[in-house]
MARGU-557897 format. One record per atom (N, C-alpha, C): x, y, z; residue in one letter. Coordinates in pm, whole numbers, plus 50000, padded with zeros to 5 digits. Example, Ala and Ser with C-alpha at 12.3 -4.5 7.8 and 13.67 -1.06 7.14 Angstrom:
residues 2
513194943150780a;512304955050780a;513204967050780a;512854977550708s;513674989450714s;512905000350787s;
***
This chain:
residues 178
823838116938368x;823438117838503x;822278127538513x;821548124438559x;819978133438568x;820128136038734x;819488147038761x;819858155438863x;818038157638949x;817678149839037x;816328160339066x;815978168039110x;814868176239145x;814628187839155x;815458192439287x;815008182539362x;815528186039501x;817048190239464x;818238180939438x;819658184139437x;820048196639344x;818958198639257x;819538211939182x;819188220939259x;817978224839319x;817918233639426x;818878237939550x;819078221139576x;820558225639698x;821708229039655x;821838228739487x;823078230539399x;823178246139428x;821818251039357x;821588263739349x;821838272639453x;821128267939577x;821398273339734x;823048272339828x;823458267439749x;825168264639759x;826158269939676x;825488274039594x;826088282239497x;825698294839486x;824588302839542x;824458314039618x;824838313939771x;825378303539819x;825958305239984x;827428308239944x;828248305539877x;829568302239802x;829668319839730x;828778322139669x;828608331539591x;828558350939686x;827868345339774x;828188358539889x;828798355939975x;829378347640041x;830538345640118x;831738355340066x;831788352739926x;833188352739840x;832758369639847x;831648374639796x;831118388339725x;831728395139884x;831458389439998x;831978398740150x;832808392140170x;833848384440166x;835368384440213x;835658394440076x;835458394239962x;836078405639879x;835748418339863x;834328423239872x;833508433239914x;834088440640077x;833958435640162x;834148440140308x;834838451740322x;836198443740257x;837468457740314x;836798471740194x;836768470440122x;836358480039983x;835018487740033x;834398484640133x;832918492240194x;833428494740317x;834368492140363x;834968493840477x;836048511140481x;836728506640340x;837468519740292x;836888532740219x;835618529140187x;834738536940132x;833998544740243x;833318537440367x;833078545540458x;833918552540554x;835098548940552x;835998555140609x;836628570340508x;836408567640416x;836828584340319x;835188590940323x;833878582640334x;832708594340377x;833018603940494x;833258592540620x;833738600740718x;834338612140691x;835758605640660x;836508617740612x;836668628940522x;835798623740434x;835208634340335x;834198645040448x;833098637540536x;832478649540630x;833168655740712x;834198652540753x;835158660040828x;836368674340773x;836598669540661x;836998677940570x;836218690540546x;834748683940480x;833638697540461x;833578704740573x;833098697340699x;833438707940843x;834718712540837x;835798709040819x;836808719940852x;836798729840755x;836108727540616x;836068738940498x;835308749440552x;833848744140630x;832848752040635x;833258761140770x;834218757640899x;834558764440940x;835708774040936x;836748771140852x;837788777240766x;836958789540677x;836058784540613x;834978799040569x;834578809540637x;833508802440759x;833018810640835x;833918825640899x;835198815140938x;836328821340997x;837228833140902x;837498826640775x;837298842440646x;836468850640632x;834948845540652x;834268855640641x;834028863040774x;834788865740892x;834498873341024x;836008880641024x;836858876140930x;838298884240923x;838178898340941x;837398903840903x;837328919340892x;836628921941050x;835578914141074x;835158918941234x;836178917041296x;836858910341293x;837608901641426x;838708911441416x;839358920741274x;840408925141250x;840068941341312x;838578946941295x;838448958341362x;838348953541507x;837508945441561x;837728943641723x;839248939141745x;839978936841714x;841578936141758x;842098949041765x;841558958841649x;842188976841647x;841888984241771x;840748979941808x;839718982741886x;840598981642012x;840398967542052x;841528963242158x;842848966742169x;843678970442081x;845028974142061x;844698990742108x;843529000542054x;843709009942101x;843519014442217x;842969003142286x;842159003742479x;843479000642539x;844128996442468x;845958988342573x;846558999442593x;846719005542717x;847959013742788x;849289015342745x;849629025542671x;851089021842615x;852149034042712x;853059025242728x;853969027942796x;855419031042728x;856239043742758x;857589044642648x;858189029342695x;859389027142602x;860269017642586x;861319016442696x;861339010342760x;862859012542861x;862259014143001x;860939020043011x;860469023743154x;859769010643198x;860439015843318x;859879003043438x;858199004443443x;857188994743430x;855698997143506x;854868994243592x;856248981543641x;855598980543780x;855228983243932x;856018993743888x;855909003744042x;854269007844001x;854149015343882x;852889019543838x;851659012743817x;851988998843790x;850648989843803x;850468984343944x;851548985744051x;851248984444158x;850528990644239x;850879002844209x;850049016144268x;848739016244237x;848079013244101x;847049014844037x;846188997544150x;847218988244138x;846518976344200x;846068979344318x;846898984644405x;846878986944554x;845668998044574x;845439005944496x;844539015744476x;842909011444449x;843029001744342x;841688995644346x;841138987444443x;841928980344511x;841938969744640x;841398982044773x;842028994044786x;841789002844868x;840529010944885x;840239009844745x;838479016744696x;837329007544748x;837868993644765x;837118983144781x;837088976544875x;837638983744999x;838278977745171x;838608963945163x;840048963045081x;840218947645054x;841798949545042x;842508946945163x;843988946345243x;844668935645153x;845798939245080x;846538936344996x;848058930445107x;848418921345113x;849178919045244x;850358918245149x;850868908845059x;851988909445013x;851908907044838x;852548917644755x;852338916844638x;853678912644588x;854208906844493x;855048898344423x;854838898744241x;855288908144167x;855488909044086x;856298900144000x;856068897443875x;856528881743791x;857468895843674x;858538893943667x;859208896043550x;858498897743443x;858408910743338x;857998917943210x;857798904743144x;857018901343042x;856348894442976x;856318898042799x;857268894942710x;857238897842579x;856348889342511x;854738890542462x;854108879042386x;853688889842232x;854788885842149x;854548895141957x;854698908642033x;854118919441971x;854048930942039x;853578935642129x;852728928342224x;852148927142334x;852968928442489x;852818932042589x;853508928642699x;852908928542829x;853258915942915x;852428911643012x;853228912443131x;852578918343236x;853188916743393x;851958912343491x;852438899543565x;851468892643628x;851758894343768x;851368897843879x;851478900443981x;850478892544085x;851108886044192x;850528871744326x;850498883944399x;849598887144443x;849918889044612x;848378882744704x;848728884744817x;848028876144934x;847128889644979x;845278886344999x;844888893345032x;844048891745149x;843138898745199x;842128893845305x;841268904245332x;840288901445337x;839068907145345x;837748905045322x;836758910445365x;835278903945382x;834798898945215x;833328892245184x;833608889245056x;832768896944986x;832068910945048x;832178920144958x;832878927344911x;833678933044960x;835038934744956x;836088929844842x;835718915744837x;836328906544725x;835468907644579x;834148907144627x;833538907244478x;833608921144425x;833448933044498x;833328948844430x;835088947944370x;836448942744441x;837598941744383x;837478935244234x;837078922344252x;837058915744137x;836088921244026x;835108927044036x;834188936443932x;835348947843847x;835958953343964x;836368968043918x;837718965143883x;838008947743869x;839348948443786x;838898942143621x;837788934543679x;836978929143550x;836628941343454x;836088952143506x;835548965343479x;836818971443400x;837958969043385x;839148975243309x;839108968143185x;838608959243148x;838688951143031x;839388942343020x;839598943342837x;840778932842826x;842328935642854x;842418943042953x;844268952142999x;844328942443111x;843098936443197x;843258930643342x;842668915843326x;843628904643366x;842838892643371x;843618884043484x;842278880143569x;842988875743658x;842528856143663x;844188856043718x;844658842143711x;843988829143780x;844668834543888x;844638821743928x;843748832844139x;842648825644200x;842248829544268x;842048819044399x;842648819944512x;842088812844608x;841518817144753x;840268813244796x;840208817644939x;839398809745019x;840268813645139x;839798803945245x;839258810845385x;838638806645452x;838188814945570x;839048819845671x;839138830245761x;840048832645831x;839558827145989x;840258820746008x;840408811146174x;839818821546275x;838578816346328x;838638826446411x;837528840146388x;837008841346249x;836348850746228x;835728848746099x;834708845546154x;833638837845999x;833258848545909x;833608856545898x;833208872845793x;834108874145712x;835608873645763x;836538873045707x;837228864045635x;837638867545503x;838338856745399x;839798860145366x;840928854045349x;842148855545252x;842598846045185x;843268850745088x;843848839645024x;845008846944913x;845408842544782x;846308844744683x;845678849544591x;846018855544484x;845148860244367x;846728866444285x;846448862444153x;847618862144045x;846398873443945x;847288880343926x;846648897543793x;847458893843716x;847108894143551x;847808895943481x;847738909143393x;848518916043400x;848268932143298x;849158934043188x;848398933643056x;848738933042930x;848498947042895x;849868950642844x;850378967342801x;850818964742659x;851238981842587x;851908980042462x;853478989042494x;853788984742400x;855078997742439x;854599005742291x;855749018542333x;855789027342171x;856869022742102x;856619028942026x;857809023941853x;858459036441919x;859659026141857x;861239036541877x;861349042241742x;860939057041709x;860899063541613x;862779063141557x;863199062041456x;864419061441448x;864599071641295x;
***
């Protein structure tokens, strides 16, 4: 059987159509799983390269924590402090003509050796008043952070604002020498 040019050509062109069909139904998944471990191989290196970074700032991060641990207010063991952070609250609010209407103290707070008392109360007053408050609790550092803040105008007198405001104050206690 003699074959002419033409049909060996379409032989040929059918047998490279046949020939990569087969090479990507078997190829596909295998370039498919390969770029899926690049990915994941770059994702890996980022978490290495920030897992590094993060060893190599251990020592900053470990003196600014000493740092912070020595700015925290420590209080003996057993004593109440919220009569005393109340006083201190009501005091800064007073420096700052900003009427503290009802304060509500949240139950002592154990987080590791740390300890937190968060205190709501309802305030009102003009909104300078509010911003020189909020500076000069900001102004205490990391001992004062406040929560949660809302205000609304007071009915009746467009100068005047009140609303809720949640403090949270993070203390240490002392070691019970034994």
């Amino acid at each position: 059987m003699k074959m002419n040019p033409r049909e060996v050509r379409l032989g040929v062109i059918a047998l490279i159509a046949i020939l990569a069909g087969l090479t990507y139904w078997l190829g596909e998944p295998r370039f498919r799983a390969w770029q899926e471990g690049q990915r994941e191989l770059e994702l890996l290196q980022r978490r290495r390269d920030l897992a590094q970074r993060m060893l190599d700032q251990t020592d900053d991060l470990e003196s600014r924590l000493a740092q912070l641990r020595e700015a925290l207010p420590t209080y003996p063991r057993g004593t109440d402090v919220t009569a005393q952070i109340l006083r201190s609250l009501q005091s800064t609010a007073d420096e700052h003509n900003l009427v503290l209407i009802r304060r509500e103290p949240e139950p002592e707070r154990r987080i590791g050796d740390l300890y937190e008392l968060a205190i709501t109360t309802s305030w009102e007053g003009n909104l300078d008043a509010l911003v020189r408050f909020l500076y000069a609790l900001y102004a205490q550092g990391a001992t004062v952070d406040v929560r949660q803040l809302t205000v609304s105008p007071v009915q009746g007198s467009p100068d005047r604002l009140r609303g809720n405001l949640t403090v949270g104050y993070a203390y240490s206690r002392q070691e019970d020498n034994v």
